[in-house]
N, C-alpha and C positions, 0 to 999 in steps of 0.2 A: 428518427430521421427528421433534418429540419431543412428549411429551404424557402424559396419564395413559390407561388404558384404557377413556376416555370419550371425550375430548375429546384433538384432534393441535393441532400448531403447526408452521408450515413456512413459504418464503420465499415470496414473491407472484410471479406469473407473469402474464404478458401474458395469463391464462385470466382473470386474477381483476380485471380492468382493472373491468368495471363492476359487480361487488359491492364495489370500492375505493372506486370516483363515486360509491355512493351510502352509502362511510362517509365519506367527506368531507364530503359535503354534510351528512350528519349533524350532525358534528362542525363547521359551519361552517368545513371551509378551503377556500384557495384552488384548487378541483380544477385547473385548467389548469397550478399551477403544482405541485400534486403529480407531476404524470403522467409525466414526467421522473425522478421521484425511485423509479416505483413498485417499480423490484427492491430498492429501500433499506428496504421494510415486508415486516416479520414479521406473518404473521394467524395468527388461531385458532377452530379447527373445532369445532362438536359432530359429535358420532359421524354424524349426517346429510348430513354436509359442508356445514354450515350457517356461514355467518361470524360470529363474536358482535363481532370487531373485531380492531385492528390497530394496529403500534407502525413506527415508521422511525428507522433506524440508520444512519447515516452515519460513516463513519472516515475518521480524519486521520491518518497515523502509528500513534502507541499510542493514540491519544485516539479516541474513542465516544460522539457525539450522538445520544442517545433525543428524537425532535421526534414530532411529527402526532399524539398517542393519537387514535384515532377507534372509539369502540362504539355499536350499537344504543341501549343502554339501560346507568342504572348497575348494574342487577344483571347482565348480562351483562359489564360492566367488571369487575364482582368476583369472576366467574368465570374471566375470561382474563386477568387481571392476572398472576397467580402463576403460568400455563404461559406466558406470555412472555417474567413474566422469568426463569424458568428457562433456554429458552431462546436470550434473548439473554445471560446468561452462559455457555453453551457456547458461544455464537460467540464473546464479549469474548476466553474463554480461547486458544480457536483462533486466534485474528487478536494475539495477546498485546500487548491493550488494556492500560495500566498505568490511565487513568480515562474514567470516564464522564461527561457532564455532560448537563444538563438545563434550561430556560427555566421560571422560577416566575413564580408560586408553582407549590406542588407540593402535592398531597393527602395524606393520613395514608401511604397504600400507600407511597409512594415516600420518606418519613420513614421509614419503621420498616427500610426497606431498607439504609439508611446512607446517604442522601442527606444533603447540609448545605450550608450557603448558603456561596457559594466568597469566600476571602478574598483579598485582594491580591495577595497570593503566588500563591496558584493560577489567580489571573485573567491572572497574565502568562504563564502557558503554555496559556493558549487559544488555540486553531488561531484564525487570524483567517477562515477561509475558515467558521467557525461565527457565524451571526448570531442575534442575538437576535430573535424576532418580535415586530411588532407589541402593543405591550400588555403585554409583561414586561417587568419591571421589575429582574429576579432573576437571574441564574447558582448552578444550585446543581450542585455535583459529590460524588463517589464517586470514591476512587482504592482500585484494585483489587492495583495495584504501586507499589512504590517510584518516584515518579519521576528521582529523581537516581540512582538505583542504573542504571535502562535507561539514562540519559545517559551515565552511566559507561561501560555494556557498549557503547552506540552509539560511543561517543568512541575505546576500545578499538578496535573493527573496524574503524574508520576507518584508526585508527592503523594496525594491521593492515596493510590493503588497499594502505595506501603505503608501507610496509613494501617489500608484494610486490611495486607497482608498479616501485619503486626498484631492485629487485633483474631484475624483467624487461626493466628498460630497460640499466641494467649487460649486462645478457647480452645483449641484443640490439647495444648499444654493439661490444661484444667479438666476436657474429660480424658486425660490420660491417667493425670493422679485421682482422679472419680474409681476408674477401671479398676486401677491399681488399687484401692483402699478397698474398693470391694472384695477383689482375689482375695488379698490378705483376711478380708473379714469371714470370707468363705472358707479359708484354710482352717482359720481359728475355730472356724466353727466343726468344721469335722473333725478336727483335731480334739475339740471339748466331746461332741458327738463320741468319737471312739474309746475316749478314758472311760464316759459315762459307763457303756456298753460293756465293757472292758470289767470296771467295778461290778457291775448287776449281775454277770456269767462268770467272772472267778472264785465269787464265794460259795457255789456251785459245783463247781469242778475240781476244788483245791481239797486235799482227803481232810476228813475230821479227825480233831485231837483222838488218840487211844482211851477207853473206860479202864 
């Protein structure tokens, strides 16, 4: 939970299901189809534990969908705007979001933030599992990290990981023919084992020449 010494902000819980219904409705969405989503919304408290409103975060990978804004009122908007997105930047950091994107338009708040309308380029590395809602018209994005640089480092471990796969299957490879050279050496061995045996008890049991 983070906040100023007024007012907290923290994730939503199955406690806060119908002070959520009635920020949706608020905000005209689709509640039934919020409801599924609701551990994805960040709210924010006054000191009463009063809800002034609420933001949903959804992550893809590195990437980070702010969808739903839903407040009482706009001046309670402009009270909880700036402790959510605080924040939601300590989550972006934690979860190591390289961007954010957003459905515009978008208000002054979320301009001054470093929001900007996303170009071609960064439209081809939109998660497709992010849809635009009804009524927008816009993608706008915020990158937080370098995107080719995480591709890089992702490309790297990759590398990496087959690397070490490569070399587990080698070693696995090698105590298979280990296994294997032993069976065989154990066969051979009972195999020598039973001639031996074999030898020692039929000159024994085989009749002797006639006098």
């Amino acid at each position: 939970m983070t906040g100023s010494s007024q007012n907290t902000v923290r994730r939503a819980t199955l406690d806060d299901l119908a002070v959520l219904r009635g920020l949706w409705s608020t905000a005209r969405l689709p509640v039934f189809e919020m409801e599924p989503r609701l551990t994805q919304f960040q709210m924010a408290f006054r000191p009463d534990d009063t809800a002034m409103g609420a933001i949903g975060l959804q992550v893809v990978g590195w990437h980070g969908l702010l969808h739903s804004p839903c407040f009482y009122s706009a001046a309670e908007e402009a009270v909880a705007l700036p402790l959510l997105w605080e924040h939601l930047q300590q989550i972006a950091g934690s979860k190591g979001l390289a961007r954010i994107w957003m459905a515009g338009p978008l208000g002054g708040f979320w301009q001054e933030t470093g929001f900007k309308p996303a170009n071609p380029a960064e439209l081809n590395r939109l998660p497709p599992s992010f849809k635009l809602p009804t009524g927008q018209a816009r993608w706008w994005t915020l990158a937080l990290r370098d995107d080719a640089a995480i591709a890089q480092a992702l490309e790297h471990e990759f590398t990496k990981l087959r690397e070490e796969g490569k070399v587990d299957t080698e070693r696995l490879r090698n105590q298979a023919m280990l296994w294997r050279g032993i069976g065989w050496l154990m066969v051979v061995l009972i195999l020598v084992g039973a001639i031996w045996l074999a030898l020692r008890i039929l000159p024994g049991v085989l009749p002797s020449g006639g006098r």
